[in-house]
RODO-2510 file (C-alpha; in nm, 4 decimals, decimal comma):
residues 430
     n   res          X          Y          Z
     1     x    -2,5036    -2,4386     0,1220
     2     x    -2,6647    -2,0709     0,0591
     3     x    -2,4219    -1,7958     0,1484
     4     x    -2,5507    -1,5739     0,4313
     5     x    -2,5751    -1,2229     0,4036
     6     x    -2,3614    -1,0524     0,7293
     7     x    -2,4307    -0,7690     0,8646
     8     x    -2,1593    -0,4564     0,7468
     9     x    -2,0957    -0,1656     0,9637
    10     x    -2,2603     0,0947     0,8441
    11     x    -2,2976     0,3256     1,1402
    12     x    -1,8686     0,3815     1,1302
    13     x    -1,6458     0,4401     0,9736
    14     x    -1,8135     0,4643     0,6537
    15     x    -2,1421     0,6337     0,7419
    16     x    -2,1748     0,9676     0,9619
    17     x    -2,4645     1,1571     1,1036
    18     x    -2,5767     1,3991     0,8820
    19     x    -2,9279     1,5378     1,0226
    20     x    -2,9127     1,7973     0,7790
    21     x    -2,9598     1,5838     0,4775
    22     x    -2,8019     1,8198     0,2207
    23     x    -2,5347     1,6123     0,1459
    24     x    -2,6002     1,3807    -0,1818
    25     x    -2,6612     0,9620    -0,0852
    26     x    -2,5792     0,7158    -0,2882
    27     x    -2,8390     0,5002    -0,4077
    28     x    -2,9314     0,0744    -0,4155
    29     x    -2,7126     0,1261    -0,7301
    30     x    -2,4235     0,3524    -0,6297
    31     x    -2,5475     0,6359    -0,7599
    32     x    -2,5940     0,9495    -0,6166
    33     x    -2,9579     1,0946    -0,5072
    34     x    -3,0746     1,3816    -0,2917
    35     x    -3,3071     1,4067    -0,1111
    36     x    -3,5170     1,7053     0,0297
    37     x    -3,8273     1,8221     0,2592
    38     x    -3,9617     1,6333     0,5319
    39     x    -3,9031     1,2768     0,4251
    40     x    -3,4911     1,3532     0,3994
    41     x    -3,5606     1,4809     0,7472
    42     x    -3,7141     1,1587     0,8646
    43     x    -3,4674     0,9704     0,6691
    44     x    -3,1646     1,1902     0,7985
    45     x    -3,3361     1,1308     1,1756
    46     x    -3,3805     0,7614     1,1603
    47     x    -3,0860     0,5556     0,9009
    48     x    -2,7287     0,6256     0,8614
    49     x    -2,5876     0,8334     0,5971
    50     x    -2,2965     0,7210     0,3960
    51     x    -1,9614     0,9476     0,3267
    52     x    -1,8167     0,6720     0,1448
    53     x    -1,8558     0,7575    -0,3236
    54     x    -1,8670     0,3746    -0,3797
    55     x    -2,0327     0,1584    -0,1439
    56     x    -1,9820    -0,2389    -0,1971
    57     x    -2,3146    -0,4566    -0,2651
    58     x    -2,3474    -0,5904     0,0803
    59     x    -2,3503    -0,2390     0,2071
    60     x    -2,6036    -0,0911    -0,0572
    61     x    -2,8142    -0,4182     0,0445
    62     x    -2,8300    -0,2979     0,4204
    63     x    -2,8926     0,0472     0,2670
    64     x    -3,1598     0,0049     0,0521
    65     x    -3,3039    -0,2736     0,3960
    66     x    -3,2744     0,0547     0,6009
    67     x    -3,4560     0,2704     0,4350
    68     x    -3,7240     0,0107     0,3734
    69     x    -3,7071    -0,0210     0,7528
    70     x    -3,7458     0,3687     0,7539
    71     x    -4,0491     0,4090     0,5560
    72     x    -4,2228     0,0624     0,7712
    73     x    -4,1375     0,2144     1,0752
    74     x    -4,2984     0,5542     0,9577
    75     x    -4,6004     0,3933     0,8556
    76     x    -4,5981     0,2312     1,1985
    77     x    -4,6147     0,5412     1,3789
    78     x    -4,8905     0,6827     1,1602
    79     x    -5,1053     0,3200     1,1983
    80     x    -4,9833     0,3167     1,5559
    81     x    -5,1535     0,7106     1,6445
    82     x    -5,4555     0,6123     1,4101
    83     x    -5,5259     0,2664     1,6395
    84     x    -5,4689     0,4682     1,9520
    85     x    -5,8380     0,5503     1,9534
    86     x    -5,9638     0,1834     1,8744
    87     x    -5,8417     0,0982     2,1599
    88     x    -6,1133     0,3952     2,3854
    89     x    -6,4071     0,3498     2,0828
    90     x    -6,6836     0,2342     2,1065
    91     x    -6,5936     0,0171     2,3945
    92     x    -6,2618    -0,0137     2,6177
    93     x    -6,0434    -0,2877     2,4452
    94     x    -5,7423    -0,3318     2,6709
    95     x    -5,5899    -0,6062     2,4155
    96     x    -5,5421    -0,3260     2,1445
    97     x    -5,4066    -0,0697     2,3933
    98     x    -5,1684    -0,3410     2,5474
    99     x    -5,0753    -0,4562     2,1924
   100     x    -5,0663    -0,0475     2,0690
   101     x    -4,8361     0,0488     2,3651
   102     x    -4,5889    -0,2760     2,3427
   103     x    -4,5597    -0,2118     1,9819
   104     x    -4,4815     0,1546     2,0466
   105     x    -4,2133     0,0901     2,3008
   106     x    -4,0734    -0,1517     2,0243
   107     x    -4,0744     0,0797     1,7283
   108     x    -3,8954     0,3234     1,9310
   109     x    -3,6114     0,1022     2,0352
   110     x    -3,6234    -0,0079     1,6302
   111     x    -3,5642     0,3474     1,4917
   112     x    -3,2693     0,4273     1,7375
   113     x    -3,1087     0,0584     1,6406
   114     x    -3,1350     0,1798     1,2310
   115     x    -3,0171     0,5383     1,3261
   116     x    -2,7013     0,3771     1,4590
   117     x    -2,6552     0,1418     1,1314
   118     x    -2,7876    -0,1959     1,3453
   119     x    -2,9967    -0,2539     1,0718
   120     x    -3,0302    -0,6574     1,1600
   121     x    -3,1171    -0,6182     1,5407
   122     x    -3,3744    -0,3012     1,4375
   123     x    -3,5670    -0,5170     1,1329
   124     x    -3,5620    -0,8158     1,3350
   125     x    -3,6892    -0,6553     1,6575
   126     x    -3,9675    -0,4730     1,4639
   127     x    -4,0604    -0,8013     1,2910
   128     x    -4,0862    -0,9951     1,6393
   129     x    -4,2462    -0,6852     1,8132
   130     x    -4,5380    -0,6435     1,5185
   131     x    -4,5739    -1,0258     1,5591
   132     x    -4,6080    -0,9883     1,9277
   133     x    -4,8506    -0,7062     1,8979
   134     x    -5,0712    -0,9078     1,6611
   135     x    -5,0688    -1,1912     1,9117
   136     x    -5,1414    -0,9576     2,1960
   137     x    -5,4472    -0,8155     2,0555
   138     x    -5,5508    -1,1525     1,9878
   139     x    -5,4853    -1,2897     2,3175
   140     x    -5,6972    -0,9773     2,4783
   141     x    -5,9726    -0,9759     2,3291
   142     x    -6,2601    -0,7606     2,4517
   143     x    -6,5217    -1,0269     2,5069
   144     x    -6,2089    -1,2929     2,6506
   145     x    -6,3694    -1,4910     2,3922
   146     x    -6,2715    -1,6089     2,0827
   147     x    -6,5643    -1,5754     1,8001
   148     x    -6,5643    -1,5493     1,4183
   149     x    -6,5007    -1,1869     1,3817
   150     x    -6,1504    -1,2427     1,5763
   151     x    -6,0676    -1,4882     1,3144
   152     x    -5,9368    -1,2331     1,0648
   153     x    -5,6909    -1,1217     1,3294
   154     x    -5,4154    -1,4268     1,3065
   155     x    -5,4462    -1,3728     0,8768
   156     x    -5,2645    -0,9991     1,0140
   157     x    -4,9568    -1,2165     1,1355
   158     x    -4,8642    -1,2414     0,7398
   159     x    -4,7396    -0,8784     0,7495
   160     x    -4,4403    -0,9567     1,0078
   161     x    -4,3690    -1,2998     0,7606
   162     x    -4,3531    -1,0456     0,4628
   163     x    -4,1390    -0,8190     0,6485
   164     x    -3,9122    -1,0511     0,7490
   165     x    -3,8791    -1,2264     0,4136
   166     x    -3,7564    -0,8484     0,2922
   167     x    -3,5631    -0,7249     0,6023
   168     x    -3,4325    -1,0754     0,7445
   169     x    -3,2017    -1,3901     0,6731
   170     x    -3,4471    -1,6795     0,5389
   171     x    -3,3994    -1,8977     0,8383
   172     x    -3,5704    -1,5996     1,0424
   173     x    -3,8840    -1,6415     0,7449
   174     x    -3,8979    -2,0406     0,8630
   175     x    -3,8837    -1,9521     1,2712
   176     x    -4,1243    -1,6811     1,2420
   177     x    -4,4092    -1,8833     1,0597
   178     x    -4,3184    -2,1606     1,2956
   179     x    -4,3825    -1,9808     1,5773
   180     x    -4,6943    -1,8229     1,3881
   181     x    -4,8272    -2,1482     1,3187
   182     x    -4,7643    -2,2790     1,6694
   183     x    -4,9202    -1,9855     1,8093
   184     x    -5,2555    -1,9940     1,5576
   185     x    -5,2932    -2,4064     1,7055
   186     x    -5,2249    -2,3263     2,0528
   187     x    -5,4642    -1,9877     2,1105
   188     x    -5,7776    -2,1602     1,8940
   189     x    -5,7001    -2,5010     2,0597
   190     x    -5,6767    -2,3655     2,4358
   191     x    -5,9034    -2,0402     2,4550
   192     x    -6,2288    -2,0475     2,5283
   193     x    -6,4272    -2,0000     2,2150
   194     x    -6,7328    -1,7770     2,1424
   195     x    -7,0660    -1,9136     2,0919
   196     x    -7,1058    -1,8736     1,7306
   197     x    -6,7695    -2,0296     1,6613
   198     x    -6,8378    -2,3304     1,9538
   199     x    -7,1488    -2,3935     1,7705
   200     x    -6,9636    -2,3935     1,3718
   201     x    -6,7362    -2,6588     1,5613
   202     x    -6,7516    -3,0325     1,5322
   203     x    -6,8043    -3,1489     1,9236
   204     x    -6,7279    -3,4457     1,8660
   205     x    -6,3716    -3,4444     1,8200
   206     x    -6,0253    -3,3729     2,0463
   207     x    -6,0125    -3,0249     2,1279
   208     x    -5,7500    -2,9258     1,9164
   209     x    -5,8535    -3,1389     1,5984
   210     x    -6,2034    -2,9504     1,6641
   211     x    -6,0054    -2,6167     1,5499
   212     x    -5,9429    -2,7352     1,2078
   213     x    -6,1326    -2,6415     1,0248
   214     x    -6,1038    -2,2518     1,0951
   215     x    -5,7141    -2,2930     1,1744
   216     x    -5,6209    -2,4356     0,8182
   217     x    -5,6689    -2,1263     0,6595
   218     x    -5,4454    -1,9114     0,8774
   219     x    -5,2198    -2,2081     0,8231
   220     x    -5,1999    -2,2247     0,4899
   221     x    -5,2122    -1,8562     0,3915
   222     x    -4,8870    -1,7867     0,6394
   223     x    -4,7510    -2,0738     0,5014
   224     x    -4,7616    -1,9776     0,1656
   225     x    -4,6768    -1,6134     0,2690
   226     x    -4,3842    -1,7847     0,4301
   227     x    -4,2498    -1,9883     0,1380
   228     x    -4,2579    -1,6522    -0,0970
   229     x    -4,0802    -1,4960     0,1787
   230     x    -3,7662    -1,7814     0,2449
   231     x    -3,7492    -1,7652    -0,1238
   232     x    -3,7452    -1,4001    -0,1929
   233     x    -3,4895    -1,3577     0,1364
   234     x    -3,2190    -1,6444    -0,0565
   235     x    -3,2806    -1,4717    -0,3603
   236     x    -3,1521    -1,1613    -0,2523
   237     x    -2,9324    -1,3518    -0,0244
   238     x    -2,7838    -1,5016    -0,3743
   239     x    -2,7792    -1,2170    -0,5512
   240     x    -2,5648    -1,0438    -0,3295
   241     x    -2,3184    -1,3410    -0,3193
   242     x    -2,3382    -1,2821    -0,6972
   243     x    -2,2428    -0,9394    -0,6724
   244     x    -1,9418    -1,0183    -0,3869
   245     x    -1,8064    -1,2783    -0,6068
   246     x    -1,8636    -1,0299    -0,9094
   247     x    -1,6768    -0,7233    -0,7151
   248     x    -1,3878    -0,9764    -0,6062
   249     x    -1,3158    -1,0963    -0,9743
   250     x    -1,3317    -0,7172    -1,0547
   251     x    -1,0828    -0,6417    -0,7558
   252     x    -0,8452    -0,9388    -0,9152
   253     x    -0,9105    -0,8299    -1,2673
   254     x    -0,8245    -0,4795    -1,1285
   255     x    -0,4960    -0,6130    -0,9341
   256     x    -0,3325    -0,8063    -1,2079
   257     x    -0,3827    -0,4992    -1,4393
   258     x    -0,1518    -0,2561    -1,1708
   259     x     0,0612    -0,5927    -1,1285
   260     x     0,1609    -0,6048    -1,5336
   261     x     0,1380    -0,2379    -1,5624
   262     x     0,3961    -0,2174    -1,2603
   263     x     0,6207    -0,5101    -1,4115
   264     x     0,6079    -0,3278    -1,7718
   265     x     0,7141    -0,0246    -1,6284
   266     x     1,0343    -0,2111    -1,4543
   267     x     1,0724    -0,4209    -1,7276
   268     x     1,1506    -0,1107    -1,9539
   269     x     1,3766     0,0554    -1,6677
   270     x     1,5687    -0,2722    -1,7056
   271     x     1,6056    -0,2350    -2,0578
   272     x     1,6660     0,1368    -2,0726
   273     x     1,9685     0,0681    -1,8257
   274     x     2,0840    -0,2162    -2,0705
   275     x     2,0808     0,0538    -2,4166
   276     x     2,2786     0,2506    -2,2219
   277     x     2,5287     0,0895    -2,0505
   278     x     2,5500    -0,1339    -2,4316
   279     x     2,6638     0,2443    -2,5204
   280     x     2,9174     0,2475    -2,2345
   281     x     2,7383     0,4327    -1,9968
   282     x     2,8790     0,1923    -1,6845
   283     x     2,7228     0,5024    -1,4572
   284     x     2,3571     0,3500    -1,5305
   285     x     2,1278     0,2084    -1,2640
   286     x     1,8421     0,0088    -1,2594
   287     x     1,5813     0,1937    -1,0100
   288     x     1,5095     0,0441    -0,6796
   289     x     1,1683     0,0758    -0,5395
   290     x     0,9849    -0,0456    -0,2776
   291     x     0,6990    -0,2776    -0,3946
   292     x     0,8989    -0,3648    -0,7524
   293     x     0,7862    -0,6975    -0,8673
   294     x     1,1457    -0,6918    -1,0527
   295     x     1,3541    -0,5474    -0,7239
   296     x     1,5615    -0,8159    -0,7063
   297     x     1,6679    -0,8396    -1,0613
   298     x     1,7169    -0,4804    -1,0502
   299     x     1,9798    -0,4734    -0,7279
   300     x     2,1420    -0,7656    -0,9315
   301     x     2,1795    -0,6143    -1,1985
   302     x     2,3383    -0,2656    -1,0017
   303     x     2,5536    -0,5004    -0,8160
   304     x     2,6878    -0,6722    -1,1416
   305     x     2,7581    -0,3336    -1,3425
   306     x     2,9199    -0,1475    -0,9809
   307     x     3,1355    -0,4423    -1,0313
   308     x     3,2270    -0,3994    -1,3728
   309     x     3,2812    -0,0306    -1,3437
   310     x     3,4905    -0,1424    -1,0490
   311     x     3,7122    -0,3557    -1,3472
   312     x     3,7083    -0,0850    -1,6171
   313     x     3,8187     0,2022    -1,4140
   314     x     4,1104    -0,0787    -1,2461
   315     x     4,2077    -0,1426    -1,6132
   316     x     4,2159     0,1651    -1,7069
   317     x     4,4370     0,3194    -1,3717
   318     x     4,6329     0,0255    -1,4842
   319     x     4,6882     0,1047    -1,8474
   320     x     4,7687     0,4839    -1,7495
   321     x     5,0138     0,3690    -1,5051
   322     x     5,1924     0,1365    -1,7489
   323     x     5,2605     0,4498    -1,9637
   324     x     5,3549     0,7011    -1,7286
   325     x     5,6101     0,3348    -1,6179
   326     x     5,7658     0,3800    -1,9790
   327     x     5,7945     0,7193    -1,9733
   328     x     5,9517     0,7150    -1,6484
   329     x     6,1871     0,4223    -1,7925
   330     x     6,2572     0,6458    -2,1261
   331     x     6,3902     0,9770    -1,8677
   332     x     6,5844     0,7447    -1,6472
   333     x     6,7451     0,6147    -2,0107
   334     x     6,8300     0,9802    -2,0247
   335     x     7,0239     1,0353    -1,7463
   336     x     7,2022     0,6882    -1,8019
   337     x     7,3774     0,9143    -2,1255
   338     x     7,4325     1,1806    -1,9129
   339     x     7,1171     1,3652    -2,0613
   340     x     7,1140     1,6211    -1,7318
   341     x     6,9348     1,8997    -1,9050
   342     x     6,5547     1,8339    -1,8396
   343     x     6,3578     1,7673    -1,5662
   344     x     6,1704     1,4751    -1,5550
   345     x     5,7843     1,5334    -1,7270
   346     x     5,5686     1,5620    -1,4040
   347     x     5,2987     1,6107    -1,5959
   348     x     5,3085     1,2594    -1,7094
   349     x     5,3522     1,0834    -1,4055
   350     x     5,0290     1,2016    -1,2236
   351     x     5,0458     0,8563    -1,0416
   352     x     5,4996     0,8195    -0,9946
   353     x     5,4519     1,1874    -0,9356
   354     x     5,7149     1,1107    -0,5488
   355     x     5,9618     0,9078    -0,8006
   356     x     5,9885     1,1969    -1,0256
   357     x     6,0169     1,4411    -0,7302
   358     x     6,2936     1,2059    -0,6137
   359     x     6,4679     1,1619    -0,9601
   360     x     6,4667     1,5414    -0,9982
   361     x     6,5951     1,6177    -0,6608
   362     x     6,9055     1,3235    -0,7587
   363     x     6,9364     1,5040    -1,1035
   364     x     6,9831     1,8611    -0,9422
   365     x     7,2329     1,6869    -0,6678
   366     x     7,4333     1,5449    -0,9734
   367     x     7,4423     1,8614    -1,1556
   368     x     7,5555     2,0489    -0,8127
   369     x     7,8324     1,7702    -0,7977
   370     x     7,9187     1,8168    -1,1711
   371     x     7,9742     2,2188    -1,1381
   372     x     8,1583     2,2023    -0,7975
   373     x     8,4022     1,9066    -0,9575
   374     x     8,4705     2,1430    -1,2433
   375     x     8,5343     2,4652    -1,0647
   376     x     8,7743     2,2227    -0,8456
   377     x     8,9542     2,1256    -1,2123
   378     x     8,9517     2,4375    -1,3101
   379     x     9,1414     2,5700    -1,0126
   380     x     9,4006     2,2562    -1,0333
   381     x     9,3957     2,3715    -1,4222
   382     x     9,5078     2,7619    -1,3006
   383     x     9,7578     2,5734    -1,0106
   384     x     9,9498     2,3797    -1,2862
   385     x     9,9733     2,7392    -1,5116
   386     x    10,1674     2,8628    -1,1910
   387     x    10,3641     2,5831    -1,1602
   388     x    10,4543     2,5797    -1,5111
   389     x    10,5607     2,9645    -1,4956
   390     x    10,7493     2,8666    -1,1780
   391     x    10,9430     2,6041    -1,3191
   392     x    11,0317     2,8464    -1,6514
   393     x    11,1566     3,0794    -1,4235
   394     x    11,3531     2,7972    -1,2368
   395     x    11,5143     2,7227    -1,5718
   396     x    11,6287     3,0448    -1,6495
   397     x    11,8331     3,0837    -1,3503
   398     x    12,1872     2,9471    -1,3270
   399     x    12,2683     2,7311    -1,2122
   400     x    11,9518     2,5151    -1,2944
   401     x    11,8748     2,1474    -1,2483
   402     x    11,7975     2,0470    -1,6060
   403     x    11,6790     1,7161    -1,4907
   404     x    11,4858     1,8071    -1,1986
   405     x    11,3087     2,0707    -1,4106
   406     x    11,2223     1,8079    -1,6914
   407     x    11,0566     1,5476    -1,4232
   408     x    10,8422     1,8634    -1,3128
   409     x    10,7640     1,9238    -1,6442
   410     x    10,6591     1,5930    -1,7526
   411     x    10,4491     1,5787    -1,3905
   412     x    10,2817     1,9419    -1,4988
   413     x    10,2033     1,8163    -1,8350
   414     x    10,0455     1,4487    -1,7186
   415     x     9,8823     1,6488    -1,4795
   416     x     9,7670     1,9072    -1,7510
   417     x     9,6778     1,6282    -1,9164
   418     x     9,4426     1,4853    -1,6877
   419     x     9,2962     1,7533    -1,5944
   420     x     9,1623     1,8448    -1,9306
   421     x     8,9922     1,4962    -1,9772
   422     x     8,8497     1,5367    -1,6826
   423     x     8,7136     1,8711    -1,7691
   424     x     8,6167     1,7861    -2,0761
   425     x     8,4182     1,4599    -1,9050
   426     x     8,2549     1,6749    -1,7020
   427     x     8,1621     1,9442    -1,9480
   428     x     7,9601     1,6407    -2,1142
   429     x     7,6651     1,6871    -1,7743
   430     x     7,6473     2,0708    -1,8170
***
């Protein structure tokens, strides 16, 4: 199978009005042309101009058909005002005004289906309406007769076979010169014929083998017109499947290229993230875009180094609070041997900062303890100096209890005695 060639819309969104015709057009090849004076005014007035820089093949095709459709249907409307008259000179022939006036009506409707990018429905309606014209001024002919000089007028139906073969699919080629063919047999083999052309005519055969020999020319020539046609319609019909499959491979070519440039450029943020977290940079991230061909290796590979940034900074809140542990166990070691004199070091224990809060509060409780127990001693100390006075001047009297005095003596001095280790324990705090 051929491909067929489908129509694009060229009328919107890529093509605008643009009566002025200023603007530069691309041409059949993508390049850009201008245009100027009256014939960028008919072309501005009667095919669609694109906006669009680059136009695919299958809509410079329809381009290029609509201008070609342009310029026929401006030559039809200068043949069409310069057969006007044949149709009033130099006798009335109603089959040429019939055929001038259909064909008229039909161009008309053609130029407004091109101006609105319909470039399919416009060539093919011209192509069926100059057919039908051709046939109409054959059918009315001025006599009602067919004769030898209305022969000439079915070799005209070639034109709308040539047009079609340039304009049109290559199935429309095959209908048209079917319906050409059909219509050549049918008018010579049921009209009445002229004189001249009864008398050419062998009489003694069926009435439409007696046409023969003036319809095998007709016949041939629009079949050969037709066969050039059908084949230059595929050709183009092949060419621009050519250039489709030609754009798509360039579209693919052109996709894989932003496909590997896209997966080099994550490829190096993936190894830019490894460098630097290999220098122990755990803060590094892979980026995360939408459209990444390596996305999911890249929120892997976040996920795996949050989690190992997660472990180092646990090991290392662990390792600090082992130490500021040992240097909490060295201070309490301290005030095990009475080593009362220093606070604890707050500054090391960021993390047991409430247990050294505590410890210092117990430490400064202690202490309080310590120098209220020794102001105590040293009051018993000044109670047993009285004593001891007392019992001197108990002695000196007469009569005196030696042996009452020596018991309070030896009570002073245990008592003296005591007192001292005890102050001297408790001087060991302070």
């Amino acid at each position: 199978m051929h491909p067929r060639l489908s129509e694009p819309q060229l009328a919107h969104p890529s093509f605008s009005e643009n009566i002025a015709g200023h603007a530069p057009v691309p041409d059949l090849l993508g390049q850009p042309e201008r245009q100027s004076g009256l014939w960028d005014l008919w072309l501005s007035l009667t095919t669609p101009r694109p906006t669009a820089a680059r136009l695919t093949a299958r809509e410079r095709e329809y381009l290029r058909r609509s201008r070609l459709l342009s310029t026929l249907q401006l030559t039809a409307v200068i043949l069409t005002a310069l057969l006007t008259p044949r149709g009033f000179f130099p006798v009335l022939d109603p089959g040429t005004l019939l055929g001038v006036a259909l064909f008229a009506a039909v161009l008309l409707v053609s130029i407004v289906l091109n101006r609105q990018g319909r470039v399919a429905a416009a060539a093919a309606l011209y192509t069926i309406g100059l057919a039908l014209a051709i046939a109409g001024s054959q059918l009315a002919t001025p006599s009602g007769k067919i004769g030898f000089e209305d022969l000439a007028g079915y070799d005209l139906l070639v034109i709308p076979l040539i047009i079609a073969g340039v304009l049109l699919a290559s199935r429309v080629t095959v209908l048209l010169w079917v319906a050409s063919a059909g219509f050549i047999v049918l008018d010579l083999g049921l009209a009445e014929h002229g004189a001249s052309l009864d008398t050419y005519l062998p009489s003694d055969l069926p009435s439409f083998l007696r046409v023969s020999p003036v319809a095998i020319y007709p016949l041939v020539l629009t079949a050969v017109v037709a066969v050039i046609s059908w084949l230059a319609a595929r050709s183009v019909a092949r060419a621009l499947a050519e250039a489709d499959r030609t754009a798509d491979v360039e579209r693919a070519y052109a996709v894989v290229a932003e496909q590997k440039r896209a997966l080099e450029e994550a490829i190096a943020a993936i190894q830019q993230v490894h460098a630097r977290v290999a220098n122990g940079d755990l803060s590094a991230r892979a980026p995360t875009r939408p459209g990444d061909p390596l996305l999911q290796l890249a929120v892997s590979l976040n996920l795996t180094l949050d989690r190992l940034a997660r472990t180092t900074l646990s090991a290392a809140n662990l390792g600090a609070l082992e130490q500021e542990v040992a240097v909490l166990s060295e201070y309490i070691t301290d005030l095990a041997r009475a080593n009362l004199h220093h606070p604890p070091p707050a500054r090391q224990l960021r993390r047991l900062a409430p247990l050294a809060y505590n410890l210092e509060q117990l430490r400064m409780g202690i202490l309080q303890a310590i120098q209220q127990a020794r102001s105590l001693v040293e009051r018993i100390g000044a109670a047993e100096a009285r004593v001891e006075r007392q019992a001197r001047l108990l002695q000196a009297r007469e009569p005196a209890d030696a042996e009452m005095i020596d018991q309070l003596r030896q009570g002073i001095t245990a008592a003296t005695t005591d007192t001292t280790r005890l102050h001297t324990y408790l001087s060991r705090f302070l």
